[in-house]
C-alpha positions as CSV (number, residue, x, y, z in Angstrom):
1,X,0.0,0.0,0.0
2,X,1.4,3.2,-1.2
3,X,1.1,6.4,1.1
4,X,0.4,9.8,-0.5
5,X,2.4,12.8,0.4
6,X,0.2,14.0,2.8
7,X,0.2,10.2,4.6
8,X,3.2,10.6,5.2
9,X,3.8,14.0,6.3
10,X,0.8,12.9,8.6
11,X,2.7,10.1,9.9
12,X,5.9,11.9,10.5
13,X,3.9,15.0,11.9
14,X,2.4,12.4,14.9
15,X,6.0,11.4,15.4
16,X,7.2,14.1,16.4
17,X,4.2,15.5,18.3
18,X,4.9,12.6,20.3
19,X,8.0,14.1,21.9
20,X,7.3,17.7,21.4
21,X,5.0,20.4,23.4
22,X,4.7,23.8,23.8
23,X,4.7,25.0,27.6
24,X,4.9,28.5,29.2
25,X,8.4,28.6,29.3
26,X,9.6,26.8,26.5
27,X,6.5,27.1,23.6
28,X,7.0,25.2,20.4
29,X,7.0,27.0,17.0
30,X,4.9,25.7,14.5
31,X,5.7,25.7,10.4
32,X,2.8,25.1,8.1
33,X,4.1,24.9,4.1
34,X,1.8,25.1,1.4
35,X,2.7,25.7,-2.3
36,X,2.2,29.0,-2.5
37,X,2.5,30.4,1.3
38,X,4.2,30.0,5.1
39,X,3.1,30.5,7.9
40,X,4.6,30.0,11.4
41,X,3.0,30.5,14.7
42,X,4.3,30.3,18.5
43,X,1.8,28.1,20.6
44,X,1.5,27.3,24.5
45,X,0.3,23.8,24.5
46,X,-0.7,23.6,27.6
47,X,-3.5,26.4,27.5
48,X,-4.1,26.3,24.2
49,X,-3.2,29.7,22.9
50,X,-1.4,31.4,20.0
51,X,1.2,33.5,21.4
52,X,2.5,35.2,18.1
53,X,2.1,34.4,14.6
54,X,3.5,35.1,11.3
55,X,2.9,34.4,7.2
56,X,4.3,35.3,4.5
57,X,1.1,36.8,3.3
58,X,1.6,39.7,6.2
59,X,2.3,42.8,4.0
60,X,6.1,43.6,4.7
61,X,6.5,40.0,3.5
62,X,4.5,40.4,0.3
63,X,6.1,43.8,-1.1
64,X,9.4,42.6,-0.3
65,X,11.4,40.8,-3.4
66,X,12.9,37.7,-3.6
67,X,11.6,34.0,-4.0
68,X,10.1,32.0,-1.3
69,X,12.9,30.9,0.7
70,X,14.0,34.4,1.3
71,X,10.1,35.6,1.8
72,X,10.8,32.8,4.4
73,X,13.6,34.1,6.1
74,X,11.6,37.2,6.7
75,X,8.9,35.7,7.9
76,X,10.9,34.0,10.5
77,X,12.7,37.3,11.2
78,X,9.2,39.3,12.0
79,X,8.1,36.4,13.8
80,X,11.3,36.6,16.2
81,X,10.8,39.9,16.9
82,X,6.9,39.6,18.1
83,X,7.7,36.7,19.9
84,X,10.6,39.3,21.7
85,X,8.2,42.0,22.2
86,X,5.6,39.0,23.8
87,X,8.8,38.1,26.1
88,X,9.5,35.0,24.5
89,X,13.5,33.9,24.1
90,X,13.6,30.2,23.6
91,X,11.5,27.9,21.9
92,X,11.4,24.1,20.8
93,X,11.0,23.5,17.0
94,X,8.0,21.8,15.1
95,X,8.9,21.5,11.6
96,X,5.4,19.5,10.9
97,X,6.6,16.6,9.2
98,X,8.5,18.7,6.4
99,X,11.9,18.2,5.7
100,X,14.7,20.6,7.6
101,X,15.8,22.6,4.2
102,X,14.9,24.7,1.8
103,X,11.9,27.6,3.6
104,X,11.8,25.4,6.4
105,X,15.4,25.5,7.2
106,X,15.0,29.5,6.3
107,X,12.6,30.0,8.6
108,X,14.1,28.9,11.6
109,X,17.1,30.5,10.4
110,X,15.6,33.3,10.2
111,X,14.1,33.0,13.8
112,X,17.3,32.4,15.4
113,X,19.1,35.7,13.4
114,X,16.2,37.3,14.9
115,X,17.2,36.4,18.7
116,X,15.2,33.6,19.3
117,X,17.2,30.1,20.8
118,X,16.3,27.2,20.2
């Protein structure tokens, strides 16, 4: 039985869910990837909430130039300085069941230039 794409990413997603949670101290930054967009957001797990999000369809992002993976790195960049301003410094990593390169891997690089550790 063959797995689709989306199986798989599904699979791998679960997998690391397993290990990884967002709490007060430590929340986990989330990475959504379509075609087109990204979109990264900083959850608490434990109560539920969205501390500080970012996409690349915020509107710095879309009049800047460049191709995806640098839209990327900017995204990760404003989302590193809202998570500052919210008082957040280090976070745990959820890449969602992509694989760590390309505007996944500019992302978080993004992140950590802006000052976040994780």
């Amino acid at each position: 039985m063959a797995f689709s794409k989306q199986d798989r990413r599904q699979k791998i997603r679960k997998r690391i869910r397993k290990d990884i949670s967002g709490t007060q101290s430590r929340p986990r930054l989330v990475v959504f990837r379509s075609n087109k967009e990204i979109y990264a957001q900083i959850v608490d797990d434990v109560e539920g909430k969205t501390l500080a999000a970012a996409s690349s369809r915020d509107k710095d992002v879309t009049s800047a130039e460049g191709n995806k993976i640098d839209k990327a790195t900017l995204v990760g960049k404003n989302l590193a300085e809202k998570a500052l301003k919210a008082g957040i410094e280090t976070i745990s990593f959820d890449r969602g069941g992509y694989l760590y390169h390309g505007r996944v891997k500019s992302l978080a690089d993004g992140a950590r230039e802006g000052g976040l550790k994780f």
